[in-house]
C-alpha positions as CSV (number, residue, x, y, z in Angstrom):
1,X,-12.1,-13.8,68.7
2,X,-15.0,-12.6,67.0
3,X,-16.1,-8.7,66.9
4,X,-19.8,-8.3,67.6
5,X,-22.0,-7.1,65.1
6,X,-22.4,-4.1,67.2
7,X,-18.9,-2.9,67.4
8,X,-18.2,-3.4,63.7
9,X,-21.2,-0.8,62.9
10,X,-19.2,1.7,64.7
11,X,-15.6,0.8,63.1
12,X,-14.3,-1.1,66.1
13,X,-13.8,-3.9,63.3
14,X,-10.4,-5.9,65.4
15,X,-9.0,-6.7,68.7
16,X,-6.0,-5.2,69.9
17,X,-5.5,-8.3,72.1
18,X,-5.2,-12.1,71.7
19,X,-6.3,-13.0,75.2
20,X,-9.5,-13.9,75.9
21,X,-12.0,-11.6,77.9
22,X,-13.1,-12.1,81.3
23,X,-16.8,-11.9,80.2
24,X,-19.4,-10.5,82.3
25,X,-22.3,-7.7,81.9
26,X,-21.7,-3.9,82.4
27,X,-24.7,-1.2,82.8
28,X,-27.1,-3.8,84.7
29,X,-28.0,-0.6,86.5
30,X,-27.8,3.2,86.1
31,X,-25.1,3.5,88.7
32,X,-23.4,0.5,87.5
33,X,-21.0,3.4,84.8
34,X,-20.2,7.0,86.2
35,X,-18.3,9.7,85.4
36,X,-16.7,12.1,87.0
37,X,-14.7,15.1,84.9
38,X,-11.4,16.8,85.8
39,X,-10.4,20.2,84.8
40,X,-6.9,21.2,83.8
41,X,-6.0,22.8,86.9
42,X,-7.1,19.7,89.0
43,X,-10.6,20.6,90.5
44,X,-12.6,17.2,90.2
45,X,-16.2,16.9,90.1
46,X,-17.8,14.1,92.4
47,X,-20.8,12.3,92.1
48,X,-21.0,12.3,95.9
49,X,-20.6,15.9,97.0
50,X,-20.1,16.2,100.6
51,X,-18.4,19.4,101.4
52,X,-18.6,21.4,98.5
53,X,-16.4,24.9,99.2
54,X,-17.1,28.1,100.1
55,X,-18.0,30.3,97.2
56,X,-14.7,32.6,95.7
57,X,-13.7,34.2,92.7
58,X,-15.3,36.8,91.0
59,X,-16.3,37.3,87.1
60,X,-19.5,37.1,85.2
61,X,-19.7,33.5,84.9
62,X,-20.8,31.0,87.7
63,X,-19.3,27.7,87.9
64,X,-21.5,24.8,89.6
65,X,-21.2,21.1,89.6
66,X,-23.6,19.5,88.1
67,X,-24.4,15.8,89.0
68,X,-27.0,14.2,87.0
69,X,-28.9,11.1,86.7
70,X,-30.2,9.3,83.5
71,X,-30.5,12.6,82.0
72,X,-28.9,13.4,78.4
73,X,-26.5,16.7,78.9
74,X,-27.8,19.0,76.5
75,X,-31.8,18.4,78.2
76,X,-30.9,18.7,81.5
77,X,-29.2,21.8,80.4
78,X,-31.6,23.3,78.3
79,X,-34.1,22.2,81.6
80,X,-31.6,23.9,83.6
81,X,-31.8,27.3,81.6
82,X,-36.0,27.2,81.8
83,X,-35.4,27.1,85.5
84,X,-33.7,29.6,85.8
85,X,-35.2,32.5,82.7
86,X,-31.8,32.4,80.9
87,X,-31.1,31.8,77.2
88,X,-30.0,27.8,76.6
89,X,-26.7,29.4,75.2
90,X,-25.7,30.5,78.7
91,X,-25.3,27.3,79.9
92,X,-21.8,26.1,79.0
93,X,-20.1,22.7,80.1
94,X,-16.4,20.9,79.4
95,X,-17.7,17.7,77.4
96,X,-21.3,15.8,77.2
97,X,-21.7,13.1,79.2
98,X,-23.2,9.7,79.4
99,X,-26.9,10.0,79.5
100,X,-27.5,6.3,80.9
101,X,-25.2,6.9,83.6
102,X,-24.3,8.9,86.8
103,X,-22.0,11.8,85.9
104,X,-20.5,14.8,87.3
105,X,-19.3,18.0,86.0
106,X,-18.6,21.5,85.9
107,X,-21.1,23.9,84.1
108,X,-20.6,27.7,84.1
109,X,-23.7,29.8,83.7
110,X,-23.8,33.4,82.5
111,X,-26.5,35.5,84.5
112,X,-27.2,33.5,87.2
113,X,-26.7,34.2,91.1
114,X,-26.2,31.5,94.0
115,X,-29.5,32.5,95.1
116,X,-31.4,31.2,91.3
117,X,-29.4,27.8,91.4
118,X,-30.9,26.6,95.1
119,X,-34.2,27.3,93.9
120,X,-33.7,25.1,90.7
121,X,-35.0,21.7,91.9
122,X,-34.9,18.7,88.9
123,X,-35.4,15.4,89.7
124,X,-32.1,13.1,89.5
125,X,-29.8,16.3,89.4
126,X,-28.2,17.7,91.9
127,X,-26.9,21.5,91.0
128,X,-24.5,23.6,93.2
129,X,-22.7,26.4,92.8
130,X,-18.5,26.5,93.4
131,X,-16.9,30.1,92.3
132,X,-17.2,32.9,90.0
133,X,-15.0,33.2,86.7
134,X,-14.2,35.5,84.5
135,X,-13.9,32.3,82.0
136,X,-16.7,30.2,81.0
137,X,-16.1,26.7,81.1
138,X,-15.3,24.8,77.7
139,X,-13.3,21.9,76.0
140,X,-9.9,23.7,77.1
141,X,-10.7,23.0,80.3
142,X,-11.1,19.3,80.3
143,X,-8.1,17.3,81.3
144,X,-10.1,14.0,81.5
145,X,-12.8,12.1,82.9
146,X,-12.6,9.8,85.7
147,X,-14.4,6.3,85.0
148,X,-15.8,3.7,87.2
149,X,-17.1,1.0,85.8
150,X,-19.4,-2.3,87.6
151,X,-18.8,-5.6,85.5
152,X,-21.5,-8.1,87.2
153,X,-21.9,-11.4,86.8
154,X,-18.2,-12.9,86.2
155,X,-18.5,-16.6,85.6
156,X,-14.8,-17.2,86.3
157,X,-12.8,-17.7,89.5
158,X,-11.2,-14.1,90.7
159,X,-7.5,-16.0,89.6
160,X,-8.8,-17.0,86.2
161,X,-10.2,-13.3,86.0
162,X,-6.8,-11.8,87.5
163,X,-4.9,-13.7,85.0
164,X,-6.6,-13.0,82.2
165,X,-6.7,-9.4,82.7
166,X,-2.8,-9.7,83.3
167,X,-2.1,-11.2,80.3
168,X,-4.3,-8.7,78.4
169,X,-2.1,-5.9,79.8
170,X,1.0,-7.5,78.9
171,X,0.0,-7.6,75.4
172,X,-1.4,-3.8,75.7
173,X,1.8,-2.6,76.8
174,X,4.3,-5.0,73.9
175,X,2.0,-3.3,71.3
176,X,2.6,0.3,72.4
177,X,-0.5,1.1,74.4
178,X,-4.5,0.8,74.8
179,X,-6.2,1.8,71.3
180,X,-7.9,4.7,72.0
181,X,-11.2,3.8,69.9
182,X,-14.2,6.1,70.2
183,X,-17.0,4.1,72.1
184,X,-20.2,3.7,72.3
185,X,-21.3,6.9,74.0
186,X,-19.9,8.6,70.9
187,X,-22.8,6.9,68.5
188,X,-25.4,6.5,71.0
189,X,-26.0,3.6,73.6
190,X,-29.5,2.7,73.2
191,X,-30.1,4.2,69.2
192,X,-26.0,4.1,67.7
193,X,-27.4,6.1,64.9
194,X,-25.1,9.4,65.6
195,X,-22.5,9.0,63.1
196,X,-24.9,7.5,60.1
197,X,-26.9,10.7,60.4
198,X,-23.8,12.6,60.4
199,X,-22.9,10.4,56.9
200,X,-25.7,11.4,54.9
201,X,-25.4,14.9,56.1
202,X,-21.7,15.6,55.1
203,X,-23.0,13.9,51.9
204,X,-25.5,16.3,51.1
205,X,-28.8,13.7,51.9
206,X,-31.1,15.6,54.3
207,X,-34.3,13.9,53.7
208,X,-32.1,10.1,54.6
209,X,-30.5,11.8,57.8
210,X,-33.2,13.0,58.7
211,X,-35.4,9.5,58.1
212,X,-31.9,8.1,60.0
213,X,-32.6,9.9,63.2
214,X,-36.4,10.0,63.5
215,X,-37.3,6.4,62.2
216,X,-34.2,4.3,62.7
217,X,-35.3,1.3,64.8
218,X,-33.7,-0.4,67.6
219,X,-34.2,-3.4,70.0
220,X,-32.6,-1.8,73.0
221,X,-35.4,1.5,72.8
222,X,-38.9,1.2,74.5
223,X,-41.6,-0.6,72.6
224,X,-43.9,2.5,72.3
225,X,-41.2,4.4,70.7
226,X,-40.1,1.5,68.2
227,X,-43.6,1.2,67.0
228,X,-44.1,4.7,66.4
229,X,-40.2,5.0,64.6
230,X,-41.3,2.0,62.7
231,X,-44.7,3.4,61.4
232,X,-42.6,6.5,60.2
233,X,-40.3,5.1,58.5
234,X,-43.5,3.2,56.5
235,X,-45.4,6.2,55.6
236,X,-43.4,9.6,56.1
237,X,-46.6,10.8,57.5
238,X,-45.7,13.5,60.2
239,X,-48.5,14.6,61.3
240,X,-49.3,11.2,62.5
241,X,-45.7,11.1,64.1
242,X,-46.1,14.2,65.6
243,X,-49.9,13.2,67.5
244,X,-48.0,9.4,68.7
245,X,-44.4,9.7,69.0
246,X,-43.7,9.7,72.6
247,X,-43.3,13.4,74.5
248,X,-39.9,12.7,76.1
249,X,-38.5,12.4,72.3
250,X,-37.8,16.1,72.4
251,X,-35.9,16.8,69.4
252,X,-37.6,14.1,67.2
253,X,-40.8,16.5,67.9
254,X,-39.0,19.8,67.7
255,X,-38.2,18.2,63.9
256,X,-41.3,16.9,63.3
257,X,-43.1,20.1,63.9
258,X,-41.2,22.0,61.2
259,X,-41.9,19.2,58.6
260,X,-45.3,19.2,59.5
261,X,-45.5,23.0,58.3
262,X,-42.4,22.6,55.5
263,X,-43.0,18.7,54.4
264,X,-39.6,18.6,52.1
265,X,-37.3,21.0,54.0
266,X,-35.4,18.3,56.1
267,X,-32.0,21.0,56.5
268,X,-34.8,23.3,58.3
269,X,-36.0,20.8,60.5
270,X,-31.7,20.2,61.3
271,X,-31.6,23.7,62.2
272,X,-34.5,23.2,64.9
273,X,-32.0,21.0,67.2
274,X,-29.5,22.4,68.9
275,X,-26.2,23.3,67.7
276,X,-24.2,20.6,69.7
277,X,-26.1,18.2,68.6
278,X,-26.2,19.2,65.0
279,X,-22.3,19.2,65.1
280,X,-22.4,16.2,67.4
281,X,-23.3,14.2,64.1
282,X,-20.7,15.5,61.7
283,X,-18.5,14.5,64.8
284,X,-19.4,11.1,65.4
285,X,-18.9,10.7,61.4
286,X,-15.3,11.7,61.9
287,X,-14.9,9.5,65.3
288,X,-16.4,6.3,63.1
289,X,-13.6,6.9,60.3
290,X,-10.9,7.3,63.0
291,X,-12.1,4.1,64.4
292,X,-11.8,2.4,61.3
293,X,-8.5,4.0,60.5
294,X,-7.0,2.6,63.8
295,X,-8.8,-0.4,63.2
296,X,-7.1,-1.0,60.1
297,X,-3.6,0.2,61.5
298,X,-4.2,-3.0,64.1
299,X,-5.2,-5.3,61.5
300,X,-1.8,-4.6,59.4
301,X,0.2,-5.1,62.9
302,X,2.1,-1.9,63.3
303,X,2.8,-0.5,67.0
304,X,1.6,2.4,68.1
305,X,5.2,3.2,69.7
306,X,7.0,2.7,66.3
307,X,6.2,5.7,64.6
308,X,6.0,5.4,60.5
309,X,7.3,7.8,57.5
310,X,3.9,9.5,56.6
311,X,2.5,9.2,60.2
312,X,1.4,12.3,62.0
313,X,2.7,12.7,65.6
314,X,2.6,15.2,68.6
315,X,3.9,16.1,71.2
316,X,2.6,15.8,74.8
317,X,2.9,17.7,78.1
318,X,4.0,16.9,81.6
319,X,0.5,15.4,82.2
320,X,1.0,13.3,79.3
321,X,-1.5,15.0,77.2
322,X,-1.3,15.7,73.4
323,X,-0.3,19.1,72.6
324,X,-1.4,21.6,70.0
325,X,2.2,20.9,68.1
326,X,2.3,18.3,65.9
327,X,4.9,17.3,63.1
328,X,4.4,14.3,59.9
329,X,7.6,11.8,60.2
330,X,9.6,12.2,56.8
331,X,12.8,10.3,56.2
332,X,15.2,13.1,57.4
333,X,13.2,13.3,61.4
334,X,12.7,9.3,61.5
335,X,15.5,8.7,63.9
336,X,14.3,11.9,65.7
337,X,11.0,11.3,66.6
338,X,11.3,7.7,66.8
339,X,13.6,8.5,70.1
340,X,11.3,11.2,71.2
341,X,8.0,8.7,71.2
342,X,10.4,5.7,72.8
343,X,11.0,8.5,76.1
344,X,7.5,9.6,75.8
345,X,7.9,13.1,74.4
346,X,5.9,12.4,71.6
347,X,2.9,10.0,70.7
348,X,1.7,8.7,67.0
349,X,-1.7,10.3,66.2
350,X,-4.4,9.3,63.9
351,X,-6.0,12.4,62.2
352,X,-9.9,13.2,62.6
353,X,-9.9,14.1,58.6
354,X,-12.1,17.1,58.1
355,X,-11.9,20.0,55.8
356,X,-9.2,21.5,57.3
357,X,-7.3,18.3,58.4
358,X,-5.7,16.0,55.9
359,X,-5.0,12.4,55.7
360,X,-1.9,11.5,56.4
361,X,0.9,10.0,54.5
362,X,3.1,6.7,54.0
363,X,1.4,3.1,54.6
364,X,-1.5,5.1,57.5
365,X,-2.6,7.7,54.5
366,X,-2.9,4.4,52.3
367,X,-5.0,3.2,54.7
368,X,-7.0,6.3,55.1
369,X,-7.5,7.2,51.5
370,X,-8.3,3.6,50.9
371,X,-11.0,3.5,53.4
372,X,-12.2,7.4,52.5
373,X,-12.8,5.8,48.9
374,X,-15.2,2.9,50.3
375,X,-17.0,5.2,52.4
376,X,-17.1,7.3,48.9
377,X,-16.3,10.8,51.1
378,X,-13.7,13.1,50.6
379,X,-12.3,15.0,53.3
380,X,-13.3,18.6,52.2
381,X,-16.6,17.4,52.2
């Protein structure tokens, strides 16, 4: 089967699977993907709130579920903030979510009363406050996310479809599991751009990242805001950007007025977005390299559940979730580890490389290095 352009751009370069899929279109609709997060100690946020508890706790931080509608997190959380006078930095949430979706999460805010949050009123967002905490709510507190997905427009009979997702699963579970690719929400739906900005930034070129994220085109964006992207990247003229590019572009405009004032300092203009989103690009960089680096691993046949000299592994909890302990398979652990990942003590891991994570080792640090070369990054940069 052949990989769509698409996919290839963001490293998903093989299938796992031989079977063929049941076709079908996905995201007809807003509400055709949402997502609903769950914290480690089980509390679940729904997208359909119907009796949302009685406020306990106590501690400095307010926890609320949040259930948003085609809004990107980190503006419907800076919008959030305005509502209610507080700093955007005392806002904190779990993980960002789909933007062209229906989500649900937990947000703690610092400052704020149950009193402020029923007087916030956004459209498509619903905001409602659950306890106090003397913790604010971060990435240590996600356990997962809860996805349900509508696939419309299936051309095949429901046994064709059954079988065909049966066989697929067979295959999934001979091979040692699902891949666990970054997708599409990691890069961007509508503009995948995320992780080419975040190239040219870890390689030092500000003025092409920056080009990258204002003037990239793409089919899938509205026609006002292709035109406008279009005539940028033809002329670099700002201050023409900054009078035509459409208003609901909020970052493009909070970069385009600092290189209206400072023409050639593209790292200042950076440092007008927000921190996540700065860091989110250096991120999705490492996300498209693990993609390829699994891609690869796929490509060259070797299981997931048969663990490699050289490969890094770790170890997972009751809940089946990877641990901060991990360990690199060397010839004298081999028989070791390979029993612990066979009764599901332990799981192979790919590494997000990064200054402070290397490659690893053995036939999977071949393949890393080898595909670190082509990309012509190292991973201290």
């Amino acid at each position: 089967m052949k990989v769509p352009k698409l996919e290839k751009e963001l490293g998903m370069e093989v299938y796992a699977t031989k079977t063929l899929g049941i076709g079908g279109k996905i995201r007809q609709f807003v509400e055709d993907f949402t997502v609903e997060e769950i914290l480690i100690d089980g509390s679940k946020a729904s997208i359909c709130p119907e009796n949302v508890p009685l406020l306990v706790g106590e501690g400095k931080y307010l926890i609320c579920l949040l259930v948003k509608r085609n809004w990107d997190n980190l503006l419907v959380i800076r919008e959030i903030a305005r509502k209610l006078g507080l700093p955007y930095k005392n806002v904190h949430i779990a993980g960002i979510k789909d933007a062209k979706a229906v989500t649900a999460q937990h947000i703690s805010i610092e400052g704020a009363i149950p009193e402020d949050i029923a007087k916030v009123k956004i459209e498509d967002v619903i905001l409602a406050p659950l306890r106090f905490s003397n913790l604010k709510i971060s990435a240590f507190h996600l356990y997962g996310n809860k996805f349900t997905i509508t696939i419309r427009d299936i051309s095949h009979t429901i046994t064709e479809t059954q079988k065909r997702i049966e066989k697929t699963l067979a295959e999934l579970e001979a091979f040692g599991g699902i891949p666990n690719f970054y997708g599409h929400q990691r890069f961007g739906t509508i503009r995948p751009i995320t992780h080419l900005v975040g190239r040219e930034i870890v390689k030092g070129n500000f003025e092409k990242a920056a080009m990258i994220y204002l003037a990239k085109n793409y089919d899938l964006e509205h026609e006002k805001a292709r035109e406008t992207r279009k005539r940028l990247m033809e002329t670099h003229d700002f201050e023409w950007a900054l009078r035509n590019f459409p208003r609901h572009l909020k970052y493009e405009i909070l970069m385009l007025k600092h290189l209206v004032k400072n023409s050639n300092d593209y790292i200042g203009a950076f440092r007008k977005l927000p921190l996540q989103l700065r860091r989110m690009f250096t991120q999705a960089y490492q996300s498209y390299l693990f993609n390829r680096f699994l891609g690869e691993r796929i490509r060259r046949e070797i299981p997931f559940n048969e663990p490699q000299i050289g490969d890094y592994v770790v170890y997972v909890d009751q809940k089946d979730l990877p641990t901060q302990y991990a360990k690199k398979v060397e010839s004298q652990n081999l028989e070791e580890i390979q029993k612990a990942v066979k009764e599901g003590k332990m799981r192979v891991a790919i590494p997000l490389v990064g200054y402070k994570q290397p490659t690893s080792s053995g036939i999977q640090g071949e393949i890393e290095e080898e595909i670190l070369r082509e990309e012509d990054v190292k991973p201290e940069d």
